[in-house]
Phi, psi and omega in degrees: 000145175259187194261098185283318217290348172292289154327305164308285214300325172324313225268330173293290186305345145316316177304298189284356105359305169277337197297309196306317180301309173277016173272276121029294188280320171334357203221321164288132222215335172204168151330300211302323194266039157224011159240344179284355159195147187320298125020293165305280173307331155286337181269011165288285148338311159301289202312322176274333188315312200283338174301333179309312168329293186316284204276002149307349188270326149317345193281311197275013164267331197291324175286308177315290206285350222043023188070018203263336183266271208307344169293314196298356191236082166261015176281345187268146154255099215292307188264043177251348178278307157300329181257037141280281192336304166337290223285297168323292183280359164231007131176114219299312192299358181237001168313138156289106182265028156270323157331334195254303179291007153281350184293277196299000183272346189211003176252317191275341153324305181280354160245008142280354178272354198256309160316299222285306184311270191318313173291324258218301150326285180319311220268327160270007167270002190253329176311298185001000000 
């Protein structure tokens, strides 16, 4: 058995985190309008800091649970999500902003209901 309340807490940060992604990405409307001005390119800059978040945080639930949770949610694919994390942080100087912006235009939404869900779970197996 793991530490859920340790688990719970990944896992709200994770949730805020996608809320910080779609708050940030709402107003980009194409690629272009995360490479044609700075402006842009900061909230590019933002949007992976928080994937980087996601998916370290994802490493570490994985270590809490022993990996025991996030298989049981196979609509997400959890570890395409950690080797984002990877891919972003060693390298970064070769990101794609159209890659991110296919994340956020079509993964993340579906992986704060899938957090929401996974939380949601936790809290009543912890009633249990």
């Amino acid at each position: 058995m793991y530490d859920k309340s340790l688990a719970l807490q990944i896992l709200s940060q994770v949730h805020d985190s996608v809320k910080t992604i779609q708050k940030r990405f709402k107003p980009i409307l194409s690629v272009e309008d995360f490479t044609r001005s700075d402006q842009g390119l900061e909230k590019l800059d933002a949007i992976c800091m928080q994937l980087i978040a996601i998916g370290e945080s994802l490493k570490n639930l994985d270590k809490v649970t022993s990996s025991s949770l996030l298989h049981n949610y196979p609509q997400i694919e959890w570890k395409k999500i950690k080797g984002m994390r990877d891919i972003i942080t060693h390298h970064y100087f070769d990101l794609n902003a159209e890659a991110i912006y296919e994340v956020c235009q079509h993964h993340i939404d579906p992986l704060g209901q899938a957090i929401q869900t996974i939380i949601h779970d936790c809290e009543n197996q912890n009633r249990g």
